[in-house]
C-alpha positions as CSV (number, residue, x, y, z in Angstrom):
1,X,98.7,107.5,114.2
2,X,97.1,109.8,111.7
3,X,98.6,113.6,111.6
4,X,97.9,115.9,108.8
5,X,99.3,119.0,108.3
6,X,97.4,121.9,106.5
7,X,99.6,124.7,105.4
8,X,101.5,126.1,102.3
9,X,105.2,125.4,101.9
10,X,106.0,128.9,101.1
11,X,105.0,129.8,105.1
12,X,108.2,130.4,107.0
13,X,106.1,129.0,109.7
14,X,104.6,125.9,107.9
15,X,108.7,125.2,107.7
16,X,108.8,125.6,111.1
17,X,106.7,122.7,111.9
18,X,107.9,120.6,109.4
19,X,111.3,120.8,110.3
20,X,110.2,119.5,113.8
21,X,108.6,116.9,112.3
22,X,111.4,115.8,110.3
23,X,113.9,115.6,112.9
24,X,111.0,113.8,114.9
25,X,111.0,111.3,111.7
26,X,107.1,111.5,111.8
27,X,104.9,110.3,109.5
28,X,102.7,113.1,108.0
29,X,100.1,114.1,105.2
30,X,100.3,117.6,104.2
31,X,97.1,119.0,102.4
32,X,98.4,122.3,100.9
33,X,96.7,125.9,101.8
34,X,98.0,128.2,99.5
35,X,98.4,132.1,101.2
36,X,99.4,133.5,98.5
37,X,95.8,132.5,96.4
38,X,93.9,133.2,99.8
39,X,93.4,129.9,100.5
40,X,93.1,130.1,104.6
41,X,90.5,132.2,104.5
42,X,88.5,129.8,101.9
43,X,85.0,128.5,104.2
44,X,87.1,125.0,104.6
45,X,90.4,126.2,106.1
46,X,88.4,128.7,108.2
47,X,86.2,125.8,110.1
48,X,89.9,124.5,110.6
49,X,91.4,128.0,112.0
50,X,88.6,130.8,112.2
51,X,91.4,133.3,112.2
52,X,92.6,132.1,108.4
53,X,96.0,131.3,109.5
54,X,98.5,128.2,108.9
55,X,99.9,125.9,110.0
56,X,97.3,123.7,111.3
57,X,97.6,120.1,112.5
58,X,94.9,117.7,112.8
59,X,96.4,114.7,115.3
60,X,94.1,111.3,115.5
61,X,91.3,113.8,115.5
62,X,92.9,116.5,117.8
63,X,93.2,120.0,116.2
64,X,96.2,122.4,117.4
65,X,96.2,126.0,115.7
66,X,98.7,128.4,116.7
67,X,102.6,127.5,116.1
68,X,103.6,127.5,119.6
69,X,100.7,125.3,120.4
70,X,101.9,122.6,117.7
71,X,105.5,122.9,118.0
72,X,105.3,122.1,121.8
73,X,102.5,119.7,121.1
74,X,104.5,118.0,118.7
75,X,107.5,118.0,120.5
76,X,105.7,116.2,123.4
77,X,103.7,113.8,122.0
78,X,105.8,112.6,118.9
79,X,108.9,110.0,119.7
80,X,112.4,111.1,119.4
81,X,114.8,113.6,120.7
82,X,113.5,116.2,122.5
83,X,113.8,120.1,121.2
84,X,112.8,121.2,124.2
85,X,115.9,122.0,126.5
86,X,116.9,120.2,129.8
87,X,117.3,123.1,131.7
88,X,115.0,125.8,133.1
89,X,117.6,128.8,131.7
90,X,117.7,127.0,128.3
91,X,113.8,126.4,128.0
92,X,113.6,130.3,128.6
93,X,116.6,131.0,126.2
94,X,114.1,129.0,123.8
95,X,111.2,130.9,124.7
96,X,112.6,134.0,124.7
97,X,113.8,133.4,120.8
98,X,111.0,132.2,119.9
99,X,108.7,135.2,121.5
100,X,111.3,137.8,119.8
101,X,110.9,136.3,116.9
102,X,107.3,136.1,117.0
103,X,106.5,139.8,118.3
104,X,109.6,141.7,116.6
105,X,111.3,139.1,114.0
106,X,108.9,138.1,111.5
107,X,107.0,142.0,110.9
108,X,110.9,143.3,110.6
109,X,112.1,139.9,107.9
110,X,109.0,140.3,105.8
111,X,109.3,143.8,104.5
112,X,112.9,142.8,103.7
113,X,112.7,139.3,102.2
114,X,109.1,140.2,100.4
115,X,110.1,143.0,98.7
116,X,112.4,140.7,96.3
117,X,110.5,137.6,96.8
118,X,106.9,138.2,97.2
119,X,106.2,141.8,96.4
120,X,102.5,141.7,95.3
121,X,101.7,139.9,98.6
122,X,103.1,142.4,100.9
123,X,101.3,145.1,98.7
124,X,104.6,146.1,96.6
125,X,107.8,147.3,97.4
126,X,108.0,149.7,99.8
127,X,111.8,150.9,99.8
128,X,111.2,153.0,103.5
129,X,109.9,149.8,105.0
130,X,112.8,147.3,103.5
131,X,115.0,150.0,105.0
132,X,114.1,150.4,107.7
133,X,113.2,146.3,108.1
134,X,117.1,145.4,108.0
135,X,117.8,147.9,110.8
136,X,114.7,145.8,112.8
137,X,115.9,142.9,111.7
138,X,119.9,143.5,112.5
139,X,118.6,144.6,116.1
140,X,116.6,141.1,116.2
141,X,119.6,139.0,115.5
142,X,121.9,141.1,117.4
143,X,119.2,140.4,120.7
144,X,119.4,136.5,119.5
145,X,123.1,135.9,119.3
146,X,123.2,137.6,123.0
147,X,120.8,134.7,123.8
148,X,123.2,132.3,122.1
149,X,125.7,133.5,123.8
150,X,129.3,131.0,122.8
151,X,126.7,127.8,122.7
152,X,126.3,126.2,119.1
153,X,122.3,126.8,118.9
154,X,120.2,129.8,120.4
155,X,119.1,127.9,123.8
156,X,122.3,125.7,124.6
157,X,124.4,122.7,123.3
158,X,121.2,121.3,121.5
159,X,118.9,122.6,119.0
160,X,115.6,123.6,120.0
161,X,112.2,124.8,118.7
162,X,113.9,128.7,119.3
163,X,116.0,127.9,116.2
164,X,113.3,126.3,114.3
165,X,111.2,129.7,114.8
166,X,114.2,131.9,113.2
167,X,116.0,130.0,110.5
168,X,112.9,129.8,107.9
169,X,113.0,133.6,108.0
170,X,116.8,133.5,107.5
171,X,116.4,131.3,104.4
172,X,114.3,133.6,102.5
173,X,116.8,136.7,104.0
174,X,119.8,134.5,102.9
175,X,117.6,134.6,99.4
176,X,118.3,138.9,98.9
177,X,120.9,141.1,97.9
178,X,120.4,142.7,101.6
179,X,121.3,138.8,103.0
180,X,125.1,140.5,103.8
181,X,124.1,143.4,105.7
182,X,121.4,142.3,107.6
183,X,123.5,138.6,108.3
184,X,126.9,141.2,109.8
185,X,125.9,140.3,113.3
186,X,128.6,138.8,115.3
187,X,128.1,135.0,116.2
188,X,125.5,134.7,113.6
189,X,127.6,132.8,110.6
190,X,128.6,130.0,112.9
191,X,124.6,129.6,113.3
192,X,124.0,129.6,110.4
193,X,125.9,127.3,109.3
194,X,125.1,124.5,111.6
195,X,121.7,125.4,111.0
196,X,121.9,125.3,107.3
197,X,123.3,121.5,107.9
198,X,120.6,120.2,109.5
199,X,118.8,117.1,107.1
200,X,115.8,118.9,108.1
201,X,116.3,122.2,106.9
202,X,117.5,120.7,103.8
203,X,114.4,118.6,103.3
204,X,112.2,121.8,104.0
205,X,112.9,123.7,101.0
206,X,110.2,126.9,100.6
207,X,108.0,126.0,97.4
């Protein structure tokens, strides 16, 4: 089997996928696409994803853009426990996560984590938009933890690709001086720290 990653480590969602992989124990190559130097949007990355976004995977000659497309994908085709859940309420626990996260969590993290982190990349620091990017981003978690519910992980017993989605964000968030206020969401610490556990997300760092 031959599967190649292209994306920059420094991508919450890049982390994503390769936190699935490691708790798949696949084998990878990861051929790096810097987004801070521009690098997707370079004439090689954009044959690969004409939209100049990572990640990217390239499996025994397939090619899967989009993270939702790859983390299911992946999830399917690689050997090992499964992330996606059993049931049909817990796959839609999952999927709900994951779409909040993708249409309401990463724009509200960003402005927060990227004004300490990465300034010049999210065109400097904007103090009305870090504001008002903890109150999104408090709401976000708050709508997650309700998902959660008294289960260990956001879709059940078991972790899933729905946790996978949110915890890069969080690690970045968990990087800041607003990591307390915007972390003051009931249910969310016990997250954490199981997430925080997980040999994957420690063999993830963000580079």
């Amino acid at each position: 089997m031959s599967l190649t990653l292209y994306g920059f480590d420094g991508s919450p969602y890049v982390r994503t996928v390769k936190m699935l992989l490691k708790e798949k124990g696949a084998e990878f190559n990861q051929l790096q696409v810097n987004v801070m130097k521009g690098e997707p949007h370079s004439p090689e990355h954009l044959a690969r994803n004409a939209f100049g976004k990572v990640p990217v995977i390239d499996h025994d000659g397939f090619r899967v853009i989009e993270t939702a497309a790859i983390m299911s994908y992946l999830d399917e085709v690689l050997p090992g426990t499964s992330l996606t859940p059993k049931t049909p309420r817990d796959r839609a626990r999952s999927h709900m996560a994951q779409s909040i996260y993708d249409s309401y969590g990463y724009g509200s993290m960003v402005p927060v984590f990227g004004y300490y982190l990465f300034p010049d990349f999210i065109g400097g620091q904007n103090d009305a938009s870090r504001l008002q990017g903890i109150e999104k981003s408090k709401l976000v978690l708050t709508e997650l933890m309700k998902i959660k519910g008294s289960d260990p992980f956001l879709a059940g017993p078991a972790l899933s690709i729905g946790d996978l989605y949110l915890a890069p964000a969080c690690a970045y968030l968990a990087m800041t001086p607003d990591a307390e206020q915007v972390f003051a969401i009931s249910g969310f610490a016990d997250w954490w720290n199981r997430i925080q556990a997980l040999p994957s997300f420690k063999a993830t760092p963000p580079q």
